[in-house]
N, C-alpha and C positions, 0 to 999 in steps of 0.2 A: 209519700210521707203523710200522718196521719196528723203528724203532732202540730198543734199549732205553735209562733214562734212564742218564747218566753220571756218576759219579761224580765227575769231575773236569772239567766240561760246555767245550766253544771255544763261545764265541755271538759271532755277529756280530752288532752295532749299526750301526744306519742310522737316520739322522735328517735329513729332507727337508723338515719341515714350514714352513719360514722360507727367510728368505735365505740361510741354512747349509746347505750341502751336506755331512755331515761321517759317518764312516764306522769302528768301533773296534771291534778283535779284542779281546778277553779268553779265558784260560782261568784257569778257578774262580776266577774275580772281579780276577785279576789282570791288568793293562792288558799288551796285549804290542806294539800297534800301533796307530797313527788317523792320519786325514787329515781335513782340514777346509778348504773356502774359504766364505769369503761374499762375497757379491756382488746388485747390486740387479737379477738379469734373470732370477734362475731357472735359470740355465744348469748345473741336476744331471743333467739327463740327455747332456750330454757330457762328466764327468768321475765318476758315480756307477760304473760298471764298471769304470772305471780303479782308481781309491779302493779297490775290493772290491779286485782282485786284487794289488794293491801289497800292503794292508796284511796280506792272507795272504802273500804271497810273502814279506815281510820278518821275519815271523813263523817260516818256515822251515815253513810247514804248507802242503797243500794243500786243497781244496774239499771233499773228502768226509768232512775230516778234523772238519770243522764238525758243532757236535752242533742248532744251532738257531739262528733268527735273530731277530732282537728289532727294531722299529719302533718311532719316533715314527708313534705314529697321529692327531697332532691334535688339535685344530681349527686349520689354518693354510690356508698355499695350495693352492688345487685343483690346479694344474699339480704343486706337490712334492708334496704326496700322493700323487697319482695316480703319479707317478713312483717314489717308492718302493715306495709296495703292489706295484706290477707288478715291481719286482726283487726285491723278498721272496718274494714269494708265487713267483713265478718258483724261484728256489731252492731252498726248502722244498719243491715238487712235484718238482723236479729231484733233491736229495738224499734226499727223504723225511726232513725233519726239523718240528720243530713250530715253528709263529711264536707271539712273543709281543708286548706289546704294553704303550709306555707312554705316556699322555698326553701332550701338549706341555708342561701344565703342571707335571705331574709333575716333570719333564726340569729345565724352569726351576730348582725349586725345588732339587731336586739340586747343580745349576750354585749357583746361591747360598748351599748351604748348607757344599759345599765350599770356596769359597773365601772366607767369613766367619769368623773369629776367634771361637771361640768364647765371649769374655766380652765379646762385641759388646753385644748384646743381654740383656735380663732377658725371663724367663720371660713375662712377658706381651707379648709383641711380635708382630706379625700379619705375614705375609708377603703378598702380592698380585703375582703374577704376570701380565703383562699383553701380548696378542698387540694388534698394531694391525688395527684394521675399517675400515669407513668412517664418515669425517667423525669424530664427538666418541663413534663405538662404537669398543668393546675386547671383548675375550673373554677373560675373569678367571676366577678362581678364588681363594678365602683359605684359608692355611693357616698353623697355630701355626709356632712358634720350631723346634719338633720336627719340622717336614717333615708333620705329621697335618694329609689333610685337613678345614676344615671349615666351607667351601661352594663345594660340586659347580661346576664353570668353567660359567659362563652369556655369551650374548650380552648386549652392556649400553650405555647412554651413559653417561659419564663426566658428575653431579652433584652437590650439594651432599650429597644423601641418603642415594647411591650405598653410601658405607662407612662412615658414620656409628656404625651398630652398635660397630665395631673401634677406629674413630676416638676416641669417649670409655673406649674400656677403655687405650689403650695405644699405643705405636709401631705405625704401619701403611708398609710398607717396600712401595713401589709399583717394581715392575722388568718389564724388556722393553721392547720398541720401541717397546710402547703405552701407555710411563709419563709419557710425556712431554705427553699429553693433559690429565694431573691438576694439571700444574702451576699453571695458570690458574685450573682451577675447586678445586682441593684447598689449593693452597700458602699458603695462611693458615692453615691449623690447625696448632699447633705441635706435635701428632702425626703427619703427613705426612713420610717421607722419601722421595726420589723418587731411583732408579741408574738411568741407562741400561746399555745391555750385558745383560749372562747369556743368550745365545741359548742355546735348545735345540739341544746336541751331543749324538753319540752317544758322544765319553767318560765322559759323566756318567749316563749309563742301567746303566753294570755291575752297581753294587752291588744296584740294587733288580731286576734283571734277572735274576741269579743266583737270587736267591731265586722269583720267576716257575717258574723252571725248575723248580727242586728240588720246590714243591711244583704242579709239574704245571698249573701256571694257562694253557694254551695257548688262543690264537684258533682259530675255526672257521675252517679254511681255504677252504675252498670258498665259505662265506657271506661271511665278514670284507668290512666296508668302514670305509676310515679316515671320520675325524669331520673331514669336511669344511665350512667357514667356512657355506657355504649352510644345509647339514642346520638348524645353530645358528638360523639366523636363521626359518627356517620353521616350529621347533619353539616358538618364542620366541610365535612370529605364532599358533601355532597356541592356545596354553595362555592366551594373553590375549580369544580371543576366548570 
């Protein structure tokens, strides 16, 4: 990379990894632009280049004008993955800028922390953000009231044991399209809240994206591969044997 870092950094956010196709300009953390649809067929790759140049255009900047581009890398769908990685990484070769990168879950929790009230919750309250897999699997992650994570997103079935750790200290706030699995086997414990909604958008990657930047945390571009649903599950297969 040629560019040096910027002070005052444009990053573009793209977030593919769900049903959300959704796409946000920022410069130095402030929102300037997004576009977003959801839909159940995947259809990002006919409206993800679109999205790009709108929400620059609307912005009143153009493509070189970009300091770096920032990704949902996952764990979700292989087709939005694969679709994103290839117009980020596309880009970033294009302009020579650096990518960055934030988990699905991450994104989630961002999504819910933004638009929760902050004297919702008391300081011991667990967050659990949840992608849907197949049949009674999710792909979670737990994280305090503060957005800290603390335990790393695994592939998993949804049972009685499952969150039990979290479940006796406090509220455990179960969200994503794959919270709706817990209701059955969780909804008896009068620690269990369950929201659907908070997709992973790329308006809610800025703040913790900026900071990315500034301190230089970039992906290996040539190597980078997002955190695709499979990887999870083979790595799962692999640690239990």
């Amino acid at each position: 990379m040629s560019q040096h870092p910027s002070p005052d950094p444009l990053i573009l956010h793209l977030e593919t990894s769900g049903h959300a196709c959704s796409v946000a300009l920022a410069e130095n953390g402030e929102m300037l632009s997004f576009r977003e649809q959801i839909t159940s067929n995947y259809s990002h790759a006919e409206v993800l280049s679109g999205f790009i140049r709108e929400v620059i255009e609307e912005a009143g900047k153009v493509y070189a004008d970009v300091n770096a581009v920032a990704l949902g890398m996952g764990p979700g769908s292989y087709t939005g993955l694969r679709i994103g990685t290839a117009t980020a990484k596309g880009l970033c070769f294009a302009l020579d800028i650096p990518l960055i990168g934030m988990t699905t879950t991450d994104i989630m929790v961002q999504s819910y922390l933004e638009s929760m009230p902050s004297d919702k919750w008391g300081t011991k309250t667990w967050l659990c953000p949840m992608l849907d897999a197949r049949r009674m699997e999710v792909f979670a992650a737990v994280y305090d009231v503060g957005g800290n994570l603390v335990r790393e997103v695994q592939a998993e079935v949804v049972d009685e044991d499952t969150y039990r750790p979290w479940l006796d200290k406090g509220p455990v706030i179960f969200f994503g399209d794959g919270a709706p699995k817990c209701r059955e086997v969780l909804g008896g414990y009068h620690n269990t809240h369950i929201e659907e909604g908070h997709y992973p958008l790329a308006r809610h990657m800025v703040k913790e994206c900026l900071g990315l930047y500034r301190s230089a945390s970039y992906l290996d571009l040539a190597y980078f591969e997002p955190l695709y649903a499979k990887e999870f599950q083979s790595k799962k297969a692999r640690k239990l044997l």
